[in-house]
TIRO-2110 file (N, C-alpha, C; in Angstrom, 1 decimal):
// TIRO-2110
2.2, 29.1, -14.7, N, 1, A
1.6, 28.2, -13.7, CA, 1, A
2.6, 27.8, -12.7, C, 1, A
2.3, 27.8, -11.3, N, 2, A
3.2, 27.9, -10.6, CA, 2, A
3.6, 26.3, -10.4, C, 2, A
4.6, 25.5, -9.9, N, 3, A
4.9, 24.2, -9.6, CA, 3, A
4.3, 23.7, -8.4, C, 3, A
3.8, 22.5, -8.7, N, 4, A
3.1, 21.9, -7.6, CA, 4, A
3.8, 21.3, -6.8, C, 4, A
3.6, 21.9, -4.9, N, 5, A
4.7, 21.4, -4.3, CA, 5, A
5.3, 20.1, -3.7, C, 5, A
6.3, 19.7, -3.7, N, 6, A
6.4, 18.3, -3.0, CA, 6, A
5.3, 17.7, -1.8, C, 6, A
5.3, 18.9, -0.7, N, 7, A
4.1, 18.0, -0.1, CA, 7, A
3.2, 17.5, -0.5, C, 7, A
2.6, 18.8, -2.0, N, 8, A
0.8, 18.9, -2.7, CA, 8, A
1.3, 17.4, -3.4, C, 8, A
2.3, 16.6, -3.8, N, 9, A
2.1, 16.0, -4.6, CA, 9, A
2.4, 14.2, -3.9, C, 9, A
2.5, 14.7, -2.5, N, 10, A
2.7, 13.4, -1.7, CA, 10, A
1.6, 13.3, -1.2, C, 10, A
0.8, 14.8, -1.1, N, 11, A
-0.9, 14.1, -0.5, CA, 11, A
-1.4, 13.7, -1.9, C, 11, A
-0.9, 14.3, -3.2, N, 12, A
-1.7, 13.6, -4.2, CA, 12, A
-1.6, 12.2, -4.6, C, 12, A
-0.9, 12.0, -4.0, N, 13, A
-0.1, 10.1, -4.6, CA, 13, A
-0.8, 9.8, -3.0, C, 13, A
-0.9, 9.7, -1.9, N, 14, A
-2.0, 9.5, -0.8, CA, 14, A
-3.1, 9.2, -1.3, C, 14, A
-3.7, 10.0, -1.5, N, 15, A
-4.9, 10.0, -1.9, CA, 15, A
-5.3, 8.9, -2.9, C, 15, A
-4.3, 8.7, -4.2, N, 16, A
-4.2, 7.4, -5.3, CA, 16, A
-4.3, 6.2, -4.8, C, 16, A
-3.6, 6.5, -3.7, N, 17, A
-3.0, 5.0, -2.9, CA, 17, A
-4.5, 4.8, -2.2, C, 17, A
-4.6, 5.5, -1.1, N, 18, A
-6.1, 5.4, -1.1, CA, 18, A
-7.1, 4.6, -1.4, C, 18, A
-7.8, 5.2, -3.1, N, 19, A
-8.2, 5.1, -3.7, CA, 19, A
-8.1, 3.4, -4.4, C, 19, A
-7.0, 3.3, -4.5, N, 20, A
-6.0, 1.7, -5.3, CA, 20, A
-6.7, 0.9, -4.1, C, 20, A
-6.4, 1.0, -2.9, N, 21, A
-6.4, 0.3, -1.8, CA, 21, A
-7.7, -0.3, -1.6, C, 21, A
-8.5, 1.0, -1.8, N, 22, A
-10.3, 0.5, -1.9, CA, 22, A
-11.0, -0.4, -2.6, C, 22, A
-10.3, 0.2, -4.0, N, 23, A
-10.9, -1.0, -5.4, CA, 23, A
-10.0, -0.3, -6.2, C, 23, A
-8.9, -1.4, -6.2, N, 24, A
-7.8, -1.4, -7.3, CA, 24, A
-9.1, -1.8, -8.7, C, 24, A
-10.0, -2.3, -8.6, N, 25, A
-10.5, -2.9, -10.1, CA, 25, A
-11.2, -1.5, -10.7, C, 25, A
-10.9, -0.3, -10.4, N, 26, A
-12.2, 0.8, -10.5, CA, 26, A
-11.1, 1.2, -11.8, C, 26, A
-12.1, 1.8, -12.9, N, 27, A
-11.3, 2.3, -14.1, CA, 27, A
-10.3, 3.8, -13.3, C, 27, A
-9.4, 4.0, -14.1, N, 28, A
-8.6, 5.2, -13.8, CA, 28, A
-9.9, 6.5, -13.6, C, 28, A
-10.9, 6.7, -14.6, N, 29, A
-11.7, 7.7, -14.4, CA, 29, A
-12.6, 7.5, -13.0, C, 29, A
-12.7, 6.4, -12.7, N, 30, A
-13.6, 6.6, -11.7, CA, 30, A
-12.5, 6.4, -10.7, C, 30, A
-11.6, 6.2, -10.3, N, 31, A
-10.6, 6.7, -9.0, CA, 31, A
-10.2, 8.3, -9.3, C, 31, A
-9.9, 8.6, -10.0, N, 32, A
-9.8, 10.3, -10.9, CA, 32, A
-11.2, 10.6, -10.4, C, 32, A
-12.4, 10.3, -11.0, N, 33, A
-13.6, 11.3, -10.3, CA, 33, A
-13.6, 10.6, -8.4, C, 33, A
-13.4, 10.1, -7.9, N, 34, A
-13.2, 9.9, -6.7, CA, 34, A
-12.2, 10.9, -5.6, C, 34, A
-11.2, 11.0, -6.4, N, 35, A
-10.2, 11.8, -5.5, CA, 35, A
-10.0, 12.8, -6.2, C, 35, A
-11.1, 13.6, -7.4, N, 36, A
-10.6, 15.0, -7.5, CA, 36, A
-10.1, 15.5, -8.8, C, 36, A
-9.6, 14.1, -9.5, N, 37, A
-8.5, 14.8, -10.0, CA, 37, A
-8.8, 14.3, -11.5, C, 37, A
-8.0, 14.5, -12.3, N, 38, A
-8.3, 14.2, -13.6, CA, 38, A
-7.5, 12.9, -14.1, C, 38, A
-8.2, 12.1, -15.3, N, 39, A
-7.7, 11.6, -15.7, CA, 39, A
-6.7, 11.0, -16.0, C, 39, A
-5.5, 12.2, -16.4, N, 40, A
-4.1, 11.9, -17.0, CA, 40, A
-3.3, 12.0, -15.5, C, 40, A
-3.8, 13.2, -14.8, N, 41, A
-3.1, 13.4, -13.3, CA, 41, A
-3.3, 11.7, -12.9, C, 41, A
-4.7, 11.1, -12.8, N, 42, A
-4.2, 10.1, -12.1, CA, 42, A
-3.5, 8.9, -12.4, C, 42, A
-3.4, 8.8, -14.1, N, 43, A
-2.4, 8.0, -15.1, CA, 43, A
-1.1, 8.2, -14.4, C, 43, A
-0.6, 9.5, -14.3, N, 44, A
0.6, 10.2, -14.0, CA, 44, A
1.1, 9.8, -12.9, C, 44, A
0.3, 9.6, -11.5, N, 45, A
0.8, 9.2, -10.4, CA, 45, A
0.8, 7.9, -10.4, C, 45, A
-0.3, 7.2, -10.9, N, 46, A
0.0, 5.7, -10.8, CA, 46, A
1.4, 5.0, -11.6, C, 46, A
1.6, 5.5, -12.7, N, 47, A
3.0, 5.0, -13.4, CA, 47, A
4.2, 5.5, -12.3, C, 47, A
4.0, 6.7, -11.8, N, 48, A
5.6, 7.2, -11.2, CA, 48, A
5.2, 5.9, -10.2, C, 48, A
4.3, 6.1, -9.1, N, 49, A
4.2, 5.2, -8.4, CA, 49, A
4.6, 3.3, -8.5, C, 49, A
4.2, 3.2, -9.6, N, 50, A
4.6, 1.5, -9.8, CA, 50, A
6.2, 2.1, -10.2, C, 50, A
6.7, 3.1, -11.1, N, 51, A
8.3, 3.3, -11.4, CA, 51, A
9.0, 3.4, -10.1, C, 51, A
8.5, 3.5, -9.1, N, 52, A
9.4, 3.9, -7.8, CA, 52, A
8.8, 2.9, -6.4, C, 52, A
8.2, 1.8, -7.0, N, 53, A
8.0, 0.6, -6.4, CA, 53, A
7.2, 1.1, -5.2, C, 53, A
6.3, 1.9, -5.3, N, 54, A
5.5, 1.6, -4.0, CA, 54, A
4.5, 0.9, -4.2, C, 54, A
3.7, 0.8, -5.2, N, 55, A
3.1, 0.2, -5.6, CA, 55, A
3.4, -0.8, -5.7, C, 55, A
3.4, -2.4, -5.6, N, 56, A
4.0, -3.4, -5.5, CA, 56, A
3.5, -4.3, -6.9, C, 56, A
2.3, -4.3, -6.9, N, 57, A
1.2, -5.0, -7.6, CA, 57, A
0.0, -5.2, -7.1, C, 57, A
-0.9, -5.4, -8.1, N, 58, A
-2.6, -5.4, -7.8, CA, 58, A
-2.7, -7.1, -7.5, C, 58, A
-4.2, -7.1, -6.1, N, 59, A
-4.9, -8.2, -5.9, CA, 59, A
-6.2, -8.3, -5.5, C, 59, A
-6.3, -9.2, -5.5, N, 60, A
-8.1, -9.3, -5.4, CA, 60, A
-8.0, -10.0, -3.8, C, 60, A
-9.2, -9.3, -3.3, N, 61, A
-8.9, -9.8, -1.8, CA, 61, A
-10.1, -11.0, -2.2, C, 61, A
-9.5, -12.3, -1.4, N, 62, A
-10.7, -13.2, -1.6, CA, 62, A
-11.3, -14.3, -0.2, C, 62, A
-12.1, -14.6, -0.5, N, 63, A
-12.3, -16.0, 0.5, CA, 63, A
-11.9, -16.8, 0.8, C, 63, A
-11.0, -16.8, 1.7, N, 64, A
-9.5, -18.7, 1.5, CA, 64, A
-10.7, -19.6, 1.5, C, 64, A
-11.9, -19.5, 2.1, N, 65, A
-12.9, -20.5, 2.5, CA, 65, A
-12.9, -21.4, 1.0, C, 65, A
-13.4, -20.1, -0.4, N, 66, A
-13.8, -20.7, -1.1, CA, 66, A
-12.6, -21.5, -2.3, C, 66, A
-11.4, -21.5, -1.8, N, 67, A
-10.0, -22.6, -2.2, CA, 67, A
-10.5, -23.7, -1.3, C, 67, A
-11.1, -23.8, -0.3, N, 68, A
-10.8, -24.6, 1.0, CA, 68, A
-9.8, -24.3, 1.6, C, 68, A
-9.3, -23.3, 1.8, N, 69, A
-7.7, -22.9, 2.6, CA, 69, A
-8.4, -22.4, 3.8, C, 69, A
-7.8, -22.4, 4.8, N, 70, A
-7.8, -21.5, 6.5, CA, 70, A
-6.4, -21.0, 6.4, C, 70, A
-6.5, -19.8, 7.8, N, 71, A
-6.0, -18.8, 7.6, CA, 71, A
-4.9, -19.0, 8.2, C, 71, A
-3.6, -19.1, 8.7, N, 72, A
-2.5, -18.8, 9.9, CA, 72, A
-2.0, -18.0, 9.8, C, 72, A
-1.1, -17.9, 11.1, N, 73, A
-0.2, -16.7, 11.6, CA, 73, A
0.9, -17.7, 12.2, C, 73, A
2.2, -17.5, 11.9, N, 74, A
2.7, -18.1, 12.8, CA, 74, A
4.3, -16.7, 13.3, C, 74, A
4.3, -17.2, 14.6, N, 75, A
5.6, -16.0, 15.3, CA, 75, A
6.6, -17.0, 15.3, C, 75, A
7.8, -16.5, 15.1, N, 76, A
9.1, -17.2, 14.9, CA, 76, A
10.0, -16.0, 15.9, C, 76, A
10.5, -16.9, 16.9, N, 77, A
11.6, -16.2, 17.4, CA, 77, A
13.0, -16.4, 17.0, C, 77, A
14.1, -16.0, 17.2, N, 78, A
15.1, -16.4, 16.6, CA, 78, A
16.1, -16.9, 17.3, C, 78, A
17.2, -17.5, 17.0, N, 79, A
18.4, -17.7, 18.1, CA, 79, A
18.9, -16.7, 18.1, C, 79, A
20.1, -16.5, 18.6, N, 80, A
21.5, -15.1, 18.8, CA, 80, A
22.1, -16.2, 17.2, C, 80, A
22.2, -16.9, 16.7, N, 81, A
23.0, -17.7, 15.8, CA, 81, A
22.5, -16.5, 14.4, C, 81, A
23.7, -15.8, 14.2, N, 82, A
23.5, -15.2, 12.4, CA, 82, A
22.9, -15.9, 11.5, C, 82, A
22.3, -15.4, 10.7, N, 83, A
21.9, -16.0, 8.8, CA, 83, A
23.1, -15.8, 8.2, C, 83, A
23.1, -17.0, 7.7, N, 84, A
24.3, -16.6, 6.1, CA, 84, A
23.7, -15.9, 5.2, C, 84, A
24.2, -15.6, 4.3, N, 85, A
23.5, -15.2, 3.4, CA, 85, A
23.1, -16.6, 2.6, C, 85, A
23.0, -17.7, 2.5, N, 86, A
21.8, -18.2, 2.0, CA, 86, A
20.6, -18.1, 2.7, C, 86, A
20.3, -18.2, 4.4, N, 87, A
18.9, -18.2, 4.3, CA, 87, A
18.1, -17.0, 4.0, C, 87, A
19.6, -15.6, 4.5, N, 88, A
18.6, -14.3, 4.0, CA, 88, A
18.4, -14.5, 2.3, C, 88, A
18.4, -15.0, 1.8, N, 89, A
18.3, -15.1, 0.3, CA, 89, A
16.9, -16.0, 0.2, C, 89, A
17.0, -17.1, 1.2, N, 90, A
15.8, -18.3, 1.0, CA, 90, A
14.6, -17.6, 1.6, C, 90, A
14.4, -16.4, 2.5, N, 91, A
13.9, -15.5, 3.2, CA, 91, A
13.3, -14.4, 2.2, C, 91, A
14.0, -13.6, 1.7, N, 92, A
13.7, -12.9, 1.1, CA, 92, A
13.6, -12.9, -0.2, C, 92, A
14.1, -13.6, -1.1, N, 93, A
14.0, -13.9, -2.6, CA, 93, A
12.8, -14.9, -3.2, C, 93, A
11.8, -15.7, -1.9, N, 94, A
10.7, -16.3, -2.4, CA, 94, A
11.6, -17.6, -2.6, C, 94, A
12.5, -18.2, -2.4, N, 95, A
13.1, -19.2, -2.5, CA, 95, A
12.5, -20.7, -1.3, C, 95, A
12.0, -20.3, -0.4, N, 96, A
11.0, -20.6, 0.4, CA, 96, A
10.0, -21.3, 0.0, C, 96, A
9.4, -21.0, -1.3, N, 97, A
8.6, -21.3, -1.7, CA, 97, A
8.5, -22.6, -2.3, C, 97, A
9.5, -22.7, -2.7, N, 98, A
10.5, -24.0, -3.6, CA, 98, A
10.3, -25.1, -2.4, C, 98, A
10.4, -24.5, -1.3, N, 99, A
10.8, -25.3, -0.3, CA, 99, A
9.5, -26.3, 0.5, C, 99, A
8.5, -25.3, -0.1, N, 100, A
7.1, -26.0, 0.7, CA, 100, A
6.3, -26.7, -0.1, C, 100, A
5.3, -27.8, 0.7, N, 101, A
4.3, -28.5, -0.5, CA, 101, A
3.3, -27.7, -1.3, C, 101, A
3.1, -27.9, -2.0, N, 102, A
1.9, -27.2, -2.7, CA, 102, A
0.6, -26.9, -2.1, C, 102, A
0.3, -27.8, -1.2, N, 103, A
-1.0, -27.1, -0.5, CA, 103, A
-0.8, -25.9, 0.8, C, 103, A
0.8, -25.6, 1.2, N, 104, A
0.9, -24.3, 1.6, CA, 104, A
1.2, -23.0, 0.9, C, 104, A
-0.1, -21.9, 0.6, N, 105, A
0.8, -20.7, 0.2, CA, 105, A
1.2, -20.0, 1.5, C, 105, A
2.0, -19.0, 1.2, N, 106, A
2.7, -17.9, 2.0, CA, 106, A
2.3, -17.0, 1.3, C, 106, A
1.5, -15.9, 2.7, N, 107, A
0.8, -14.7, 2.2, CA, 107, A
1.5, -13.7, 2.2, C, 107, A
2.4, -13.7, 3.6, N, 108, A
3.4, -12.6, 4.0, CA, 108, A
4.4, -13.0, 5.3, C, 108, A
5.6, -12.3, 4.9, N, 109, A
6.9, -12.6, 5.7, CA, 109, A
7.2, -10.7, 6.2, C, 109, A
6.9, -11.1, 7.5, N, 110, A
7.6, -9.9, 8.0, CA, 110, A
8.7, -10.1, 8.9, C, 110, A
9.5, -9.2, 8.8, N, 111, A
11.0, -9.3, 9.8, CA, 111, A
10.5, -8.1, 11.2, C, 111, A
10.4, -8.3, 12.5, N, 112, A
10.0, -7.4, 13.5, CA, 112, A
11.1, -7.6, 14.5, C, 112, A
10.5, -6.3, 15.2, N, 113, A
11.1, -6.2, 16.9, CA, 113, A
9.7, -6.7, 17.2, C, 113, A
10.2, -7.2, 18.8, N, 114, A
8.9, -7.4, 19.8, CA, 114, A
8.9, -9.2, 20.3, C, 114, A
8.1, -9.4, 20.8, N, 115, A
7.7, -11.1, 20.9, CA, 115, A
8.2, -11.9, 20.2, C, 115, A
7.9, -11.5, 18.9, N, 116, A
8.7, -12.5, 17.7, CA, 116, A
9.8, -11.3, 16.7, C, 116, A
10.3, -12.6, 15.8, N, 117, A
11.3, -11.7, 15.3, CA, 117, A
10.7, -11.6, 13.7, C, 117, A
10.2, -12.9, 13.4, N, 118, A
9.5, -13.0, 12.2, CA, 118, A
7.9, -13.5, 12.2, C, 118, A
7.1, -12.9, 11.5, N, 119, A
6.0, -13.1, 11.5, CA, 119, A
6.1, -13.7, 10.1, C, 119, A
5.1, -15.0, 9.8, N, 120, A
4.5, -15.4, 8.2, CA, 120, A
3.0, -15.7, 8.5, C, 120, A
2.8, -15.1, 7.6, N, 121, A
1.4, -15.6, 7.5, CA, 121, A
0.8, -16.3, 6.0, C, 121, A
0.1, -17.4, 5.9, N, 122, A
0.0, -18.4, 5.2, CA, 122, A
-1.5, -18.9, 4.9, C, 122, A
-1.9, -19.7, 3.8, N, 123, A
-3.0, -21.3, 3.9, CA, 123, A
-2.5, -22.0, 3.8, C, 123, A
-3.1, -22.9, 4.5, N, 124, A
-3.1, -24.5, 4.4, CA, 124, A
-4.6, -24.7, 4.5, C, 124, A
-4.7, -26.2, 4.0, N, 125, A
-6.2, -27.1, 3.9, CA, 125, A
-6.3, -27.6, 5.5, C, 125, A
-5.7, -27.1, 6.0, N, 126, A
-5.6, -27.6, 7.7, CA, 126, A
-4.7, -27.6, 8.6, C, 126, A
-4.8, -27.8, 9.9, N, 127, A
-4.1, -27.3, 11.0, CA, 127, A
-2.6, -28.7, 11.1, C, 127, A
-2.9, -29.9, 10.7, N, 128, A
-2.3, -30.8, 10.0, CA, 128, A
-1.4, -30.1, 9.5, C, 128, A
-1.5, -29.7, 7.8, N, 129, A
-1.0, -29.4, 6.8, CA, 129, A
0.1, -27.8, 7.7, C, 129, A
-0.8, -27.2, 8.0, N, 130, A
0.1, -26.0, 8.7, CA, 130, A
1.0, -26.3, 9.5, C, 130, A
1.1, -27.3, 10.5, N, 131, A
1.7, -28.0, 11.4, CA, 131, A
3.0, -28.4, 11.1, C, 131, A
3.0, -29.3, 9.8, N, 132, A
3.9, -30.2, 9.1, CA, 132, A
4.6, -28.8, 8.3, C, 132, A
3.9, -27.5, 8.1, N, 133, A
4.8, -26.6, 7.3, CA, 133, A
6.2, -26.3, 8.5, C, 133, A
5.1, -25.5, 9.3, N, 134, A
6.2, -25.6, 10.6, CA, 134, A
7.2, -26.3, 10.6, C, 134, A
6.6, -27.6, 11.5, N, 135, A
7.6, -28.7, 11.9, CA, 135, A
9.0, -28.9, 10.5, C, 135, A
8.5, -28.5, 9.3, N, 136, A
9.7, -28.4, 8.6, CA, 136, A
10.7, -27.8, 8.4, C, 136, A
10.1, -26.3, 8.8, N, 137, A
11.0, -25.1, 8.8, CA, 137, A
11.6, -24.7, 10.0, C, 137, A
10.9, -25.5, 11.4, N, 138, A
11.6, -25.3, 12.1, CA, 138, A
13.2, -26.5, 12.1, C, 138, A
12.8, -27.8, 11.4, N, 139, A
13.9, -28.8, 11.5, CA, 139, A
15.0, -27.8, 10.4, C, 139, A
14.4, -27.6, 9.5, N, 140, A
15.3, -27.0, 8.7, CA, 140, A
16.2, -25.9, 9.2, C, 140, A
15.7, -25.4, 10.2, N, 141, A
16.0, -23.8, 10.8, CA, 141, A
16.9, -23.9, 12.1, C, 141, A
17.1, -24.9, 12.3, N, 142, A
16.6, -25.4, 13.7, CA, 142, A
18.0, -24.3, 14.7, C, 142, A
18.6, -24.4, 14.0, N, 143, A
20.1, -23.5, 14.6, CA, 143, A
19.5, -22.2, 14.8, C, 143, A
18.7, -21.4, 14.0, N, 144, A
18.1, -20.2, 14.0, CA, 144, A
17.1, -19.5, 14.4, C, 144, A
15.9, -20.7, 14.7, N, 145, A
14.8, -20.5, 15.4, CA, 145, A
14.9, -21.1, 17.2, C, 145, A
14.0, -20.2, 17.9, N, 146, A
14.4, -20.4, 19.2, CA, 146, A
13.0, -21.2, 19.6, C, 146, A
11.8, -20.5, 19.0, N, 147, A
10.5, -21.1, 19.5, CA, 147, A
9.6, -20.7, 18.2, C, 147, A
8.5, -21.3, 18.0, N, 148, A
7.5, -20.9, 17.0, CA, 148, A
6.3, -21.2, 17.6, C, 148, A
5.5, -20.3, 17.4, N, 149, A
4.4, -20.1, 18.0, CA, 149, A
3.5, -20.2, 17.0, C, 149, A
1.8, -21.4, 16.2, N, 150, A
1.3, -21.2, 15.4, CA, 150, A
-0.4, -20.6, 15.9, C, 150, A
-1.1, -19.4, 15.1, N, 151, A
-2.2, -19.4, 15.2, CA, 151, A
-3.3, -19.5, 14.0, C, 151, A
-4.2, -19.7, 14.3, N, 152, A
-5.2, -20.4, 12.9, CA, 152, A
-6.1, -19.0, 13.2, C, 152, A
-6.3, -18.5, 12.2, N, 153, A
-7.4, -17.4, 12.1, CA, 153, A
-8.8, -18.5, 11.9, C, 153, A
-9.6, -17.4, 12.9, N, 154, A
-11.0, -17.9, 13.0, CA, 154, A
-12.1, -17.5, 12.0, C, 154, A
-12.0, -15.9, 12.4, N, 155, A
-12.6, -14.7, 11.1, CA, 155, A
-11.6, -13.9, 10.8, C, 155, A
-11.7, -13.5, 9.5, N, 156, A
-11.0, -12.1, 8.8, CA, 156, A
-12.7, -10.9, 9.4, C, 156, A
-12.0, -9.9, 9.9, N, 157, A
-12.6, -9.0, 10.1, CA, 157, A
-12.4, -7.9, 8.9, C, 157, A
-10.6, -8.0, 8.9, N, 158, A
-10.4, -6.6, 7.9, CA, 158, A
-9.3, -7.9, 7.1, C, 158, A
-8.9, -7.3, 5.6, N, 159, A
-8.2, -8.0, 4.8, CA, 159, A
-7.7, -6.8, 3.7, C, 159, A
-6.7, -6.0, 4.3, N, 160, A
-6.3, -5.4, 3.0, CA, 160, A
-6.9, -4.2, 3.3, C, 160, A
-7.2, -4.2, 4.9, N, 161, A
-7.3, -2.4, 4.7, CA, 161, A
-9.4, -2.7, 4.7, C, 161, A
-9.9, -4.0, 4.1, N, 162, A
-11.4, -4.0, 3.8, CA, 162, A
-12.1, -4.6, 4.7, C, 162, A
-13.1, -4.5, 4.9, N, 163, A
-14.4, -5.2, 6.4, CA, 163, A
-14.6, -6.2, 5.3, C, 163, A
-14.8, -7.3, 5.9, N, 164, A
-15.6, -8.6, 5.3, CA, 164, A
-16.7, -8.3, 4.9, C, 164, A
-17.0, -8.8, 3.7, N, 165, A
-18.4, -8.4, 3.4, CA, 165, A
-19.3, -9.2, 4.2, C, 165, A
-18.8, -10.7, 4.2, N, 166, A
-19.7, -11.4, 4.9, CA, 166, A
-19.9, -11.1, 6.7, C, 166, A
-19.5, -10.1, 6.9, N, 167, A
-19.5, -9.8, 9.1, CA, 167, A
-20.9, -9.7, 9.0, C, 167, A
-21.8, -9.3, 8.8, N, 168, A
-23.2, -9.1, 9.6, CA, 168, A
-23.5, -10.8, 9.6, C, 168, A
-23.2, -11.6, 9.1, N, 169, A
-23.9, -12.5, 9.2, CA, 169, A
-22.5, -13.5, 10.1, C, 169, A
-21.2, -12.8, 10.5, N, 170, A
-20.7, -13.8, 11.1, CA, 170, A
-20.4, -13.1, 12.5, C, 170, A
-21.1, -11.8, 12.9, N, 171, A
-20.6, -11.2, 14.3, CA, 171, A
-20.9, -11.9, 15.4, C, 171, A
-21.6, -13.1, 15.0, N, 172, A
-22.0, -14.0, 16.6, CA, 172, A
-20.6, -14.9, 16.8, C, 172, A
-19.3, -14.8, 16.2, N, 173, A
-18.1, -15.9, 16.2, CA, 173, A
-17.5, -14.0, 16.9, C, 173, A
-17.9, -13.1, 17.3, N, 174, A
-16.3, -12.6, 17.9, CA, 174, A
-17.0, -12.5, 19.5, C, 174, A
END
């Protein structure tokens, strides 16, 4: 039997990912009968895949409505002033977390080029609560951040790659 080749086996881990992305909750057979492939094949790629971290971990996309959370965005520009390595550490190790009240989560931290330098996106129970997260991290930051810009999501259209289930009944808000 001949060896399956590196491309065949990056569209086959594509395809998994795919699949994961749609409905991580679907049994292995029914992502396997979805994309083709058999059982063990798709056992096979999902373990390499979690062993070589692309896979990150599974979630359930939900309604912040029904926590009572709203949505933000906020853009962080930065100074020219370097990070020590403590804040790259308080940045990237979830140590941040330690840092905020309990009724803020943090959804995602991205590092960019463009407008801003860092993007977080977050809930809070309110534009209040979001506000005071800011106002913290910018006093705490203050040497390192140049400006911060916050926005409050209105509607989730997509979440995770998925259409809201609830849009037919909220298309009169875009």
């Amino acid at each position: 039997m001949a060896k399956t080749s590196e491309k065949q086996v990056l569209l086959d881990e594509i395809k998994v990912l795919n699949a994961l992305e749609q409905q991580s909750k679907d049994s292995i057979d029914e992502i396997a009968k979805s994309c083709g492939f058999s059982r063990q094949k798709v056992s096979r790629i999902i373990k390499n895949l979690e062993k070589n971290k692309i896979i990150w971990g599974y979630t359930a996309v939900t309604d912040e409505k029904a926590k009572n959370l709203k949505h933000f965005t906020l853009l962080v520009k930065r100074t020219n002033v370097p990070f020590d390595d403590d804040i790259r550490k308080e940045v990237s190790f979830d140590k941040i977390d330690n840092r905020i009240a309990d009724l803020i989560k943090i959804e995602d931290i991205y590092a960019t080029h463009g407008i801003a330098d860092f993007i977080f996106t977050f809930y809070a129970p309110d534009i209040i609560s979001a506000k005071r997260f800011v106002n913290k991290l910018f006093s705490r930051h203050s040497t390192h951040i140049k400006e911060c810009f916050i926005l409050e999501t209105l509607l989730p259209i997509r979440k995770q790659g998925l259409k809201n289930p609830q849009l037919k009944d909220l298309v009169h808000y875009i």
